[in-house]
KEFITOR-285707 format. One record per residue: x, y, z of N, C-alpha, C, O in turn; residue in one letter. Coordinates in pm, whole numbers, padded with zeros to 5 digits. Example, Ala and Ser with C-alpha at 12.3 -4.5 7.8 and 13.67 -1.06 7.14 Angstrom:
<rs>
R / nc1 / nc2 / nc3 / cac1 / cac2 / cac3 / cc1 / cc2 / cc3 / oc1 / oc2 / oc3 / residu
R / 01319 / -00569 / 00780 / 01230 / -00450 / 00780 / 01320 / -00330 / 00780 / 01424 / -00332 / 00846 / A
R / 01285 / -00225 / 00708 / 01367 / -00106 / 00714 / 01290 / 00003 / 00787 / 01341 / 00114 / 00804 / S
</rs>
This chain:
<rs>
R / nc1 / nc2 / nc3 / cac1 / cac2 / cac3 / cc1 / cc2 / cc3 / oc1 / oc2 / oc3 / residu
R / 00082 / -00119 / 00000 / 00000 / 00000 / 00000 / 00087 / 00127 / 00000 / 00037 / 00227 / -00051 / X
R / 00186 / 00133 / 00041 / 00287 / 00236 / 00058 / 00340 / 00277 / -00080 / 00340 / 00384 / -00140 / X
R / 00385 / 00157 / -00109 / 00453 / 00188 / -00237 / 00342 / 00266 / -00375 / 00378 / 00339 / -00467 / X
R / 00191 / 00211 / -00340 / 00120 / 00280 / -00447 / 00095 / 00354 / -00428 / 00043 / 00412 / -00524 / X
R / 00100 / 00440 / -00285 / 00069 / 00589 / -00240 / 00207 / 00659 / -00288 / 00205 / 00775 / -00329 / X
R / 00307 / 00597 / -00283 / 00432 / 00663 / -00344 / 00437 / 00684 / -00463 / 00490 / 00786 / -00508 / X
R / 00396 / 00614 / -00521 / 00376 / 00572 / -00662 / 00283 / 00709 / -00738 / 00323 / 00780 / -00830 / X
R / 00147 / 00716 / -00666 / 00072 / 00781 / -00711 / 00136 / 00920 / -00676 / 00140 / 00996 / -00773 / X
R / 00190 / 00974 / -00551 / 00286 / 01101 / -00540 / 00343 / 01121 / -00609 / 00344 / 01232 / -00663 / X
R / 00442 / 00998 / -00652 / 00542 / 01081 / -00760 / 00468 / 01094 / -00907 / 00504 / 01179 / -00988 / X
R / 00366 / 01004 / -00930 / 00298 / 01082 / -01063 / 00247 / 01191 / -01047 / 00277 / 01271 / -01135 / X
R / 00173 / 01232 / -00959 / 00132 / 01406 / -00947 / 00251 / 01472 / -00947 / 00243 / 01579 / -01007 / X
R / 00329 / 01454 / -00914 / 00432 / 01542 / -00882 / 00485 / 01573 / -00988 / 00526 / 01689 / -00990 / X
R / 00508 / 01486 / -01122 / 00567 / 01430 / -01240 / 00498 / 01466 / -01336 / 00559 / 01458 / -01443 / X
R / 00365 / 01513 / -01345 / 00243 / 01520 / -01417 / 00280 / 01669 / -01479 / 00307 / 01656 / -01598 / X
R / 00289 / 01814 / -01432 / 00297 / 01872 / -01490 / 00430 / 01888 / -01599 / 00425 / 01916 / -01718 / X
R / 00518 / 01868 / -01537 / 00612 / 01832 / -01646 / 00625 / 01752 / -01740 / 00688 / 01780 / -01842 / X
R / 00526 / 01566 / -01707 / 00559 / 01554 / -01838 / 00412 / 01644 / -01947 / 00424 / 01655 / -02069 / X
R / 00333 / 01677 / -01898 / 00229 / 01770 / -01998 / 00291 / 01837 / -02033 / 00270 / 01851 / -02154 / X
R / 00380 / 01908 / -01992 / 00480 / 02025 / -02081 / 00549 / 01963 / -02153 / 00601 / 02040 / -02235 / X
R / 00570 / 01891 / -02164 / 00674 / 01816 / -02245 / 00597 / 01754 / -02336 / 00652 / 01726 / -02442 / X
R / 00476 / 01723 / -02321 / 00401 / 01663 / -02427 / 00370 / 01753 / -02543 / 00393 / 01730 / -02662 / X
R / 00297 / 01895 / -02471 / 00261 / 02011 / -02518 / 00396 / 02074 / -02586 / 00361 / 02141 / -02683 / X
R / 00497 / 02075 / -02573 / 00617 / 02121 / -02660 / 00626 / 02026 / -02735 / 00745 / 02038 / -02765 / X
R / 00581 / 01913 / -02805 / 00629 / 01843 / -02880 / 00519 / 01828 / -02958 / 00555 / 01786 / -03068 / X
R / 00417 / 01841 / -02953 / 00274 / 01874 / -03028 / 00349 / 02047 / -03076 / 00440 / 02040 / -03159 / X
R / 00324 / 02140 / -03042 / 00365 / 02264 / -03112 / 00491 / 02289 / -03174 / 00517 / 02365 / -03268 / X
R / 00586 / 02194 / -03090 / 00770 / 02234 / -03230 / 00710 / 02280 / -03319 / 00698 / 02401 / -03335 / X
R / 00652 / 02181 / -03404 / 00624 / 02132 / -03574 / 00609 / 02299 / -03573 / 00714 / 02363 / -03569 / X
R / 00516 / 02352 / -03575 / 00435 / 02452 / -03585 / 00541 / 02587 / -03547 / 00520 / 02693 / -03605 / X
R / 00649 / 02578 / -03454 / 00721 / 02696 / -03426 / 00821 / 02692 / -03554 / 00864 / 02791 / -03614 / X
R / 00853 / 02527 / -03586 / 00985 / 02569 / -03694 / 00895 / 02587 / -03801 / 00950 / 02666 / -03878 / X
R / 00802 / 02559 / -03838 / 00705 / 02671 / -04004 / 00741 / 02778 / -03973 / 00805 / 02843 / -04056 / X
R / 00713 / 02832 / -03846 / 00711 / 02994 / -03817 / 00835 / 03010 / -03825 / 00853 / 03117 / -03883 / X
R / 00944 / 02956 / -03797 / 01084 / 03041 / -03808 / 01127 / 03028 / -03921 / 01219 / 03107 / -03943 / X
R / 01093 / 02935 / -04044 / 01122 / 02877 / -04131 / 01071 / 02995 / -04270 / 01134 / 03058 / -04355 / X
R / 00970 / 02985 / -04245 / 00850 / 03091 / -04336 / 00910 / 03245 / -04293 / 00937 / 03325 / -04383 / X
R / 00925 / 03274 / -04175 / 00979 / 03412 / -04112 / 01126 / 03438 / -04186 / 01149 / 03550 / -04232 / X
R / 01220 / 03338 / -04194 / 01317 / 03359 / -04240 / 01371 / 03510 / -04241 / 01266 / 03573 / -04248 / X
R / 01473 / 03601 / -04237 / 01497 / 03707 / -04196 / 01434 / 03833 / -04222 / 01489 / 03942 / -04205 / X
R / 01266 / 03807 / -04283 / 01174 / 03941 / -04297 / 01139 / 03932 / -04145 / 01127 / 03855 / -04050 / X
R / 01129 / 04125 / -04206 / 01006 / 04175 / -04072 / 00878 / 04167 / -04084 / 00803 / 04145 / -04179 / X
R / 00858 / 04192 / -03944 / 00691 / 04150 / -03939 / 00632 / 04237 / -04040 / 00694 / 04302 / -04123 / X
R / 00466 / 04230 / -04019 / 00401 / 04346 / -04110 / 00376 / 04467 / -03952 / 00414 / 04441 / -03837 / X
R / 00322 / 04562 / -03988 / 00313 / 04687 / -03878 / 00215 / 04599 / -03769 / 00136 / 04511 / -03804 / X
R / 00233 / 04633 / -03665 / 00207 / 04623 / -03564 / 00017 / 04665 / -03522 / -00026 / 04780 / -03511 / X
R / -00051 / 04560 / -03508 / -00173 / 04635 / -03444 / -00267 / 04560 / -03357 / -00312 / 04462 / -03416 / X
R / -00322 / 04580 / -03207 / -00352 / 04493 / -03187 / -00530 / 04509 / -03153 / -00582 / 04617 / -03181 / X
R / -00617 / 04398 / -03093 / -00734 / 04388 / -03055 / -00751 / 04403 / -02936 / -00853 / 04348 / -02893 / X
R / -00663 / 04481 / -02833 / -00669 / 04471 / -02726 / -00649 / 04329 / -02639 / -00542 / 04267 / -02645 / X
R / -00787 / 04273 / -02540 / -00758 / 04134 / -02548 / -00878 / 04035 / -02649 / -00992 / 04031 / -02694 / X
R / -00745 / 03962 / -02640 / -00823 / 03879 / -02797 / -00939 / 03810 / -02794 / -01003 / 03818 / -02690 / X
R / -00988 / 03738 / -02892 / -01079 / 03660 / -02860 / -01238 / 03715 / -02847 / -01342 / 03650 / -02856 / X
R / -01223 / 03817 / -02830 / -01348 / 03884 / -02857 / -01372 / 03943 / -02729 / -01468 / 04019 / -02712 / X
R / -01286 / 03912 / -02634 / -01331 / 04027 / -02450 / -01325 / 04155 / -02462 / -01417 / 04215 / -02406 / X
R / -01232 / 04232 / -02528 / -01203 / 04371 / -02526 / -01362 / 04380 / -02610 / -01475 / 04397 / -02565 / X
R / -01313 / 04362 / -02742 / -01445 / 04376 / -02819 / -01601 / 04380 / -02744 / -01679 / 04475 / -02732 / X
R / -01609 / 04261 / -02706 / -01727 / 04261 / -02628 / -01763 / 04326 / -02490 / -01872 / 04341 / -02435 / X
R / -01644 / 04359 / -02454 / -01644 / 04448 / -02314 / -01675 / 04603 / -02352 / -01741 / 04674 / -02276 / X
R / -01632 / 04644 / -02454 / -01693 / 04761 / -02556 / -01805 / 04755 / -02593 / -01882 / 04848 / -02569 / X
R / -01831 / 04683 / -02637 / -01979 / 04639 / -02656 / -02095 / 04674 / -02595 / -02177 / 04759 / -02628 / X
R / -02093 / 04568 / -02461 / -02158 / 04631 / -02383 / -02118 / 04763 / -02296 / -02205 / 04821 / -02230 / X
R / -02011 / 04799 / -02298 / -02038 / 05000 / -02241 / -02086 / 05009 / -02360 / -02207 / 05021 / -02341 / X
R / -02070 / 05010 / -02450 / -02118 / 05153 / -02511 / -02269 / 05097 / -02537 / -02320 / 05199 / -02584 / X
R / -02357 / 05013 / -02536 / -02481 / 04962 / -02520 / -02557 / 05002 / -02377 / -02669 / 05053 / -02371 / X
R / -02492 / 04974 / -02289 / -02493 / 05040 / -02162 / -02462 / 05138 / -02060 / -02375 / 05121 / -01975 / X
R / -02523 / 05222 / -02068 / -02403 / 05347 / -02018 / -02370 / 05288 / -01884 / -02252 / 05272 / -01852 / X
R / -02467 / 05256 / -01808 / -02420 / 05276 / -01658 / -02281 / 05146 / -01674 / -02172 / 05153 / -01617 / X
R / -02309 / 05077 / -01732 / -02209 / 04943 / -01721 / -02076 / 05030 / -01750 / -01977 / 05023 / -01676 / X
R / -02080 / 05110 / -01858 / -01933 / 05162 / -01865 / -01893 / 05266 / -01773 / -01773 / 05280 / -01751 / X
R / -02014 / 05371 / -01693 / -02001 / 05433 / -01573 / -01895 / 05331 / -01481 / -01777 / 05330 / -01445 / X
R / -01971 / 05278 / -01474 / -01900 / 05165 / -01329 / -01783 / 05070 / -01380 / -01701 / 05046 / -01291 / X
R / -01760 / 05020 / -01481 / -01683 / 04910 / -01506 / -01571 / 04982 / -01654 / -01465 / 04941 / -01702 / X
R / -01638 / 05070 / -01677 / -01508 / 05200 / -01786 / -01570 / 05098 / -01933 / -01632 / 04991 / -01930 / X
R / -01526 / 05175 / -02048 / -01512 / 05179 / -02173 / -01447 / 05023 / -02250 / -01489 / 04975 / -02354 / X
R / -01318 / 04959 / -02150 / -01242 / 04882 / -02186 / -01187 / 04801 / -02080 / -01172 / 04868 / -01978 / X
R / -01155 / 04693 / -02068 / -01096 / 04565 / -01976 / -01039 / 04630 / -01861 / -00934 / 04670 / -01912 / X
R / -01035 / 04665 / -01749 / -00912 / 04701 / -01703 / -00747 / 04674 / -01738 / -00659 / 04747 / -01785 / X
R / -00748 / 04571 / -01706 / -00631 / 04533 / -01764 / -00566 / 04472 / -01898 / -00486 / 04379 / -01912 / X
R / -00641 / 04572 / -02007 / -00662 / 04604 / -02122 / -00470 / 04579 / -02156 / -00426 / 04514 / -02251 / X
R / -00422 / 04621 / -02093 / -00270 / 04711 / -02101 / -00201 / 04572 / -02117 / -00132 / 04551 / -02216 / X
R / -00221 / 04466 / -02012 / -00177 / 04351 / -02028 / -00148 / 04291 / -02162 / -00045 / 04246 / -02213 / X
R / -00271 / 04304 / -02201 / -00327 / 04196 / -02325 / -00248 / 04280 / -02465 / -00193 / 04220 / -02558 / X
R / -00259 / 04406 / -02453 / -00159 / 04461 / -02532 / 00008 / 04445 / -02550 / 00077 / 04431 / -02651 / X
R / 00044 / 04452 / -02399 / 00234 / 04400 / -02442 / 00199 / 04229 / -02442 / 00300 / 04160 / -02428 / X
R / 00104 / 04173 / -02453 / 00116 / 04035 / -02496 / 00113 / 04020 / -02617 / 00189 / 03940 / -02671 / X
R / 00016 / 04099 / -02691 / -00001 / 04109 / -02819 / 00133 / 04114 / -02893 / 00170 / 04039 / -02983 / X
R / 00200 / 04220 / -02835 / 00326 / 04306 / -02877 / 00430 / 04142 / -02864 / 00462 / 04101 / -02976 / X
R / 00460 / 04089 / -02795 / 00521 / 03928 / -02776 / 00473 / 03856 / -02924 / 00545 / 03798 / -03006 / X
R / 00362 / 03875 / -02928 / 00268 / 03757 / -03012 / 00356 / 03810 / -03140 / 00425 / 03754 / -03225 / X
R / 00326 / 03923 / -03115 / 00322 / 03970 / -03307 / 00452 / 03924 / -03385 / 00451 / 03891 / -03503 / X
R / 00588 / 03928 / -03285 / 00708 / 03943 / -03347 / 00758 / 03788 / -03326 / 00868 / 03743 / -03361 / X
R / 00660 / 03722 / -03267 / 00740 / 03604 / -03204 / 00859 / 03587 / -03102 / 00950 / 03505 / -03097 / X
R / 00827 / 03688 / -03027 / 00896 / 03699 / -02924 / 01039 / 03752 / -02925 / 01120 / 03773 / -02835 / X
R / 01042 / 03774 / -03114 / 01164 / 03813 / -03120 / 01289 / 03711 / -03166 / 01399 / 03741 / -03214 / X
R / 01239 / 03590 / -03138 / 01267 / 03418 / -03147 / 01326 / 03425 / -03280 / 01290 / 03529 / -03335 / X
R / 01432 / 03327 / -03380 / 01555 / 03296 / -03409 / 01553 / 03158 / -03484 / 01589 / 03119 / -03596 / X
R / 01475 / 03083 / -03341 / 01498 / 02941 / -03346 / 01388 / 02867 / -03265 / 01373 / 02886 / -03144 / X
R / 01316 / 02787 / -03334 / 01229 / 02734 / -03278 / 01193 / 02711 / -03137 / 01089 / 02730 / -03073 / X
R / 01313 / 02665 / -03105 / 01339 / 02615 / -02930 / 01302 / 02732 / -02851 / 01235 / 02738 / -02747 / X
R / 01355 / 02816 / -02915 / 01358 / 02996 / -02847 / 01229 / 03056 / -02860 / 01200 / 03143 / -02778 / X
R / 01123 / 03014 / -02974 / 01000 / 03073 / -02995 / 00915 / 03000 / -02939 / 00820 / 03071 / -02905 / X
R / 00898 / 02887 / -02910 / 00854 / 02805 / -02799 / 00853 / 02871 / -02650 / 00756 / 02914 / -02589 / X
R / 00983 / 02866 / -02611 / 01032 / 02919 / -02448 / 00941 / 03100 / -02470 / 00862 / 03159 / -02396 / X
R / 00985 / 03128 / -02567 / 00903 / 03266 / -02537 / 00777 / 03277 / -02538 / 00738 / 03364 / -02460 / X
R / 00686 / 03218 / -02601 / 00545 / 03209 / -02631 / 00498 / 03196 / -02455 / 00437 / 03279 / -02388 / X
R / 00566 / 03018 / -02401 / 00518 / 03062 / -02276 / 00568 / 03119 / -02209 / 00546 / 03075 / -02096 / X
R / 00657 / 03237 / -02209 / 00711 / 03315 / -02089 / 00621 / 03432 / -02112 / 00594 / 03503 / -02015 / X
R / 00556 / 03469 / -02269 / 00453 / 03550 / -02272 / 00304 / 03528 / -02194 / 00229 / 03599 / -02126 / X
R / 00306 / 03398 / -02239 / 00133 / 03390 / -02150 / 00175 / 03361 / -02009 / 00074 / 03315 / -01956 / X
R / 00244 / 03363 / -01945 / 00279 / 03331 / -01823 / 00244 / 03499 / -01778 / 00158 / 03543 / -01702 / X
R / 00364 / 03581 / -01872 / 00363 / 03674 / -01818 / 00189 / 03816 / -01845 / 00158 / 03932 / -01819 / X
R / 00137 / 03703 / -01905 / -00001 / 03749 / -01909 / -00079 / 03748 / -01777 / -00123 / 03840 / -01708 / X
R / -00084 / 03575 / -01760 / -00119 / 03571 / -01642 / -00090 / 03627 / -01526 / -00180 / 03659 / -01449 / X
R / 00003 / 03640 / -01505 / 00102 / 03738 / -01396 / 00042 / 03883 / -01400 / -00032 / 03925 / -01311 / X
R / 00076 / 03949 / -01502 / -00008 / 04106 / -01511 / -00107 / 04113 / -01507 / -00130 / 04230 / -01476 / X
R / -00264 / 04020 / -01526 / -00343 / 04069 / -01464 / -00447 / 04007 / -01316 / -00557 / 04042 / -01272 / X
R / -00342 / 03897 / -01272 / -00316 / 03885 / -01155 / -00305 / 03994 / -01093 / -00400 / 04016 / -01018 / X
R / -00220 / 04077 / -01095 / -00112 / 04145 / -01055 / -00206 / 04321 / -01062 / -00202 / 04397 / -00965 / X
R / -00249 / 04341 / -01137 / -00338 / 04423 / -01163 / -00481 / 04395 / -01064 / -00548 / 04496 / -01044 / X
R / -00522 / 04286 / -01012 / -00626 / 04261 / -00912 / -00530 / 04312 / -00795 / -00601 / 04380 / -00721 / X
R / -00415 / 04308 / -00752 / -00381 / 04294 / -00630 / -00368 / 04469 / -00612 / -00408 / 04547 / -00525 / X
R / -00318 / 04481 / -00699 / -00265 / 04649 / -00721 / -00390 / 04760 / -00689 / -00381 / 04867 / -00629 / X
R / -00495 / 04703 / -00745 / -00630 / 04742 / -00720 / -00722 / 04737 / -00630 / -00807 / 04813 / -00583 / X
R / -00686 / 04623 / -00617 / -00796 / 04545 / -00493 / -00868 / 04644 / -00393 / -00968 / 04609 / -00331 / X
R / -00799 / 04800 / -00379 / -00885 / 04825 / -00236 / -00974 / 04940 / -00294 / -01065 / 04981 / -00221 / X
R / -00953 / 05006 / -00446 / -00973 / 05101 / -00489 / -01123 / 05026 / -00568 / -01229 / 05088 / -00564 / X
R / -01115 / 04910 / -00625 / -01214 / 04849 / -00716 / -01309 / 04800 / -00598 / -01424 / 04820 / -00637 / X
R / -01310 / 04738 / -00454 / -01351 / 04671 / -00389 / -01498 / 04821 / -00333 / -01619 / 04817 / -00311 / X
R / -01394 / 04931 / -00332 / -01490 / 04984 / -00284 / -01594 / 05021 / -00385 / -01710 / 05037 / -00348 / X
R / -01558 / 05035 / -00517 / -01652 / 05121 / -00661 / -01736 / 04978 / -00661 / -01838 / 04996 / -00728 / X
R / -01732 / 04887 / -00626 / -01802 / 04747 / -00659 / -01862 / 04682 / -00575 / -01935 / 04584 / -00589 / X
R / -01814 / 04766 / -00441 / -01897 / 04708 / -00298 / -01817 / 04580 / -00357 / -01862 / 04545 / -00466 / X
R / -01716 / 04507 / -00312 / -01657 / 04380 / -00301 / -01527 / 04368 / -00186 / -01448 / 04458 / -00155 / X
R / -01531 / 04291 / -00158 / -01408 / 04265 / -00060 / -01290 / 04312 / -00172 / -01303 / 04312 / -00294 / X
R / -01131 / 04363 / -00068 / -01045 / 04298 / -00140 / -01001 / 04195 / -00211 / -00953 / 04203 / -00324 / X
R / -01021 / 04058 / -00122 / -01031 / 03991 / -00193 / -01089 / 03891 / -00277 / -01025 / 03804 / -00335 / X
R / -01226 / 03910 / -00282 / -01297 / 03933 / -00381 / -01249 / 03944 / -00511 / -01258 / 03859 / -00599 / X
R / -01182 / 04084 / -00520 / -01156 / 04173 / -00611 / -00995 / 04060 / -00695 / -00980 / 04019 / -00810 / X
R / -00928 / 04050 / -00604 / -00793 / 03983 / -00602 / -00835 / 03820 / -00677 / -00768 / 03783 / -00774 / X
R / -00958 / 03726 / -00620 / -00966 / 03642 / -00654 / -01054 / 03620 / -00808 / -01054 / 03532 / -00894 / X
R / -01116 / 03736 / -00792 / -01181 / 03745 / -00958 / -01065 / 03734 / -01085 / -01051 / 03653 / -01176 / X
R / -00961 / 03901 / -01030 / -00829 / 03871 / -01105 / -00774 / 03727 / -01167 / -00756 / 03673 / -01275 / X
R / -00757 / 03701 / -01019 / -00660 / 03547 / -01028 / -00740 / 03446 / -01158 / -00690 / 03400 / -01260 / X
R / -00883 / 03435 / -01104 / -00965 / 03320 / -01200 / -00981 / 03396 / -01348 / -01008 / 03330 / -01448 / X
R / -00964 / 03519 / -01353 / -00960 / 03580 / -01520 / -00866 / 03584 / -01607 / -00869 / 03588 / -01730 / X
R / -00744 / 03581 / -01497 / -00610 / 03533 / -01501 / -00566 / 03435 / -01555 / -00467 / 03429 / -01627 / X
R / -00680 / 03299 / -01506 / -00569 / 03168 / -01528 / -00706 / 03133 / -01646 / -00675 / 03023 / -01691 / X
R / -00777 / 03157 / -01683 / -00891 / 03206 / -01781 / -00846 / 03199 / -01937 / -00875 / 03132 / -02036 / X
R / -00761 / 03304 / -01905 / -00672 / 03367 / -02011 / -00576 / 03312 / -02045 / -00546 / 03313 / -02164 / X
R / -00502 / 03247 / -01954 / -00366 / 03179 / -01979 / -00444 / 03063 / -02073 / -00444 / 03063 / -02196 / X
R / -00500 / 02981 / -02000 / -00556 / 02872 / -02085 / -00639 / 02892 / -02209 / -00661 / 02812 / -02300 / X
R / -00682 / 03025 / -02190 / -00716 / 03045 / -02350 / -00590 / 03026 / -02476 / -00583 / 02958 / -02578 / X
R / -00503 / 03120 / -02410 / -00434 / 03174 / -02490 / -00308 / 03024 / -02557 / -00254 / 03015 / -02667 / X
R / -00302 / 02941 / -02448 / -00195 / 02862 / -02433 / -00318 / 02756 / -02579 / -00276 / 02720 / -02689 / X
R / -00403 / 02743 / -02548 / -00487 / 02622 / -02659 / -00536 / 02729 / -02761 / -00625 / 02689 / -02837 / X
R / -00498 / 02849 / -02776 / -00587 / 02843 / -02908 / -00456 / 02969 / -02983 / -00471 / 03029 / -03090 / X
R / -00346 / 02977 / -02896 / -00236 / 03063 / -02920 / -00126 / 03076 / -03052 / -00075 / 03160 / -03126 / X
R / -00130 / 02921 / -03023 / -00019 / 02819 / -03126 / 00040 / 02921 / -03288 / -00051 / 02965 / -03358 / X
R / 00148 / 02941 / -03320 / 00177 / 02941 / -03452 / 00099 / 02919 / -03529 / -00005 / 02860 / -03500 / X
R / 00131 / 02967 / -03665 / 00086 / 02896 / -03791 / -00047 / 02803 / -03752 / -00078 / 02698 / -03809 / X
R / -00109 / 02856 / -03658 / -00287 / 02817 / -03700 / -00404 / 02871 / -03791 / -00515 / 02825 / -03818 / X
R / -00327 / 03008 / -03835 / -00455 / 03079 / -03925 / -00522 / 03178 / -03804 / -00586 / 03275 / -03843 / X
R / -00512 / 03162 / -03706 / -00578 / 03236 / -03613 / -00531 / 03400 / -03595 / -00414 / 03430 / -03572 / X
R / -00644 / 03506 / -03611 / -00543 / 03588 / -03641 / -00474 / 03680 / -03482 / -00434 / 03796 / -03491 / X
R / -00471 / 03607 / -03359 / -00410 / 03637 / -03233 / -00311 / 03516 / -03209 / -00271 / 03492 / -03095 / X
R / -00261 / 03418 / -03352 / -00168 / 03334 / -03266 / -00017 / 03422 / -03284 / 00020 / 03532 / -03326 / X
R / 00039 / 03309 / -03229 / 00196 / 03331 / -03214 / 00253 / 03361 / -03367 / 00251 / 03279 / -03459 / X
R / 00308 / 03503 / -03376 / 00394 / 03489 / -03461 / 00297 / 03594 / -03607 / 00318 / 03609 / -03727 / X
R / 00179 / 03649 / -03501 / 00064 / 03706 / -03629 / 00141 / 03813 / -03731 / 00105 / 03830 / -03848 / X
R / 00240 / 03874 / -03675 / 00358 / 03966 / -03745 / 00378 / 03939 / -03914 / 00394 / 04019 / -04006 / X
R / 00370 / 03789 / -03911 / 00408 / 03714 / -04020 / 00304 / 03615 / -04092 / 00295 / 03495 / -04066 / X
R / 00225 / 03686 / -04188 / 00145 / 03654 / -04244 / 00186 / 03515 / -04347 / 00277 / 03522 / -04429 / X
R / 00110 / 03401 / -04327 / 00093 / 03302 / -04428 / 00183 / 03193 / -04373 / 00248 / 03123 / -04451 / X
R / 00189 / 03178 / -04267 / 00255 / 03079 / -04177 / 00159 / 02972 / -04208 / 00039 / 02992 / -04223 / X
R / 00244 / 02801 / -04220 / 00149 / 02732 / -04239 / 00184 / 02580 / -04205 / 00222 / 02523 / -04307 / X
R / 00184 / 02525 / -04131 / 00240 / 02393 / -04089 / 00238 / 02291 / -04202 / 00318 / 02198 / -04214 / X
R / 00144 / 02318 / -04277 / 00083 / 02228 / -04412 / 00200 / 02235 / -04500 / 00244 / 02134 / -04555 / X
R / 00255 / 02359 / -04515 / 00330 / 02429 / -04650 / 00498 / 02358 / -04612 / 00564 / 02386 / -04512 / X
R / 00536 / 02270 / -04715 / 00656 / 02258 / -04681 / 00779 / 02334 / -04629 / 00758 / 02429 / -04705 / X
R / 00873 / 02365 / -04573 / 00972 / 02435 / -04512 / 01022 / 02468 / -04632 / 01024 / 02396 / -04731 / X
R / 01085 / 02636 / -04616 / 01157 / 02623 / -04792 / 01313 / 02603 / -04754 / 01356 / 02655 / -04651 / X
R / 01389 / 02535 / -04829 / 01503 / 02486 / -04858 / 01669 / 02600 / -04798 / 01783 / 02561 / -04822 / X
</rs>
């Protein structure tokens, strides 16, 4: 009995790493198109959607459909700002070289997504708690769950060379995992 309680510890323990490791080996394919196709052009100009996926959009939406909603909750995401220097990551590919490198950056971007608007609940927490009648942390734990929300959006629907026009690497139009590597 010991040994399968050990057993089962060290697979939790073991579990997120090997998913990362699974998940980097499902997307390579897809980073070397992108470095491959990128080859030493620049991106196209820079522009982004705020946050992707349709939240900024739809968070506009309803203010400007609603006044009081944008009275109380503003025009745009709070942490609108986030989703923008992520964008700014996305667009260039992090800046990446080499596959291995555009990989490691992609998630040090959504990490560092998650982190900023984490980080933006905490920063806030006593100023929003009161405009919202909410606890601090309240305010802090909404962050956190919009936070890790986002990460997991961004991490499954983020990827290179998907056609998507918020993935990795959008700088560089016509990325394509399909399209052979050129020579």
């Amino acid at each position: 009995m010991k040994t399968r309680s050990l057993c089962v510890t060290l697979a939790l323990i073991a579990a997120p790493a090997v998913a990362q490791d699974f998940m980097r080996n499902i997307e390579m394919p897809a980073h070397r198109a992108l470095i491959a196709q990128r080859g030493g052009t620049e991106p196209i100009l820079f522009e982004t959607d705020g946050c992707s996926g349709g939240l900024s959009a739809s968070w506009r939406f309803v203010a400007e459909t609603f006044p009081k909603f944008s009275a109380l909750y503003e025009a745009h995401p709070p942490w609108e700002y986030c989703c923008v220097t992520h964008d700014r990551a996305y667009h260039n590919a992090g800046g990446a070289t080499q596959a291995g490198n555009s990989y490691e950056a992609r998630l040090s971007a959504d990490d560092a997504l998650r982190a900023c608007v984490k980080q933006h609940g905490v920063d806030n927490a006593d100023e929003y708690a009161e405009r919202y009648d909410m606890t601090p942390d309240q305010i802090r734990t909404a962050h956190s769950i919009t936070a890790e929300a986002m990460h997991a959006a961004v991490r499954l629907g983020g990827g290179p060379c998907s056609g998507l026009p918020w993935r990795w690497g959008f700088g560089y139009p016509g990325c394509s995992v399909f399209l052979p590597a050129p020579e």
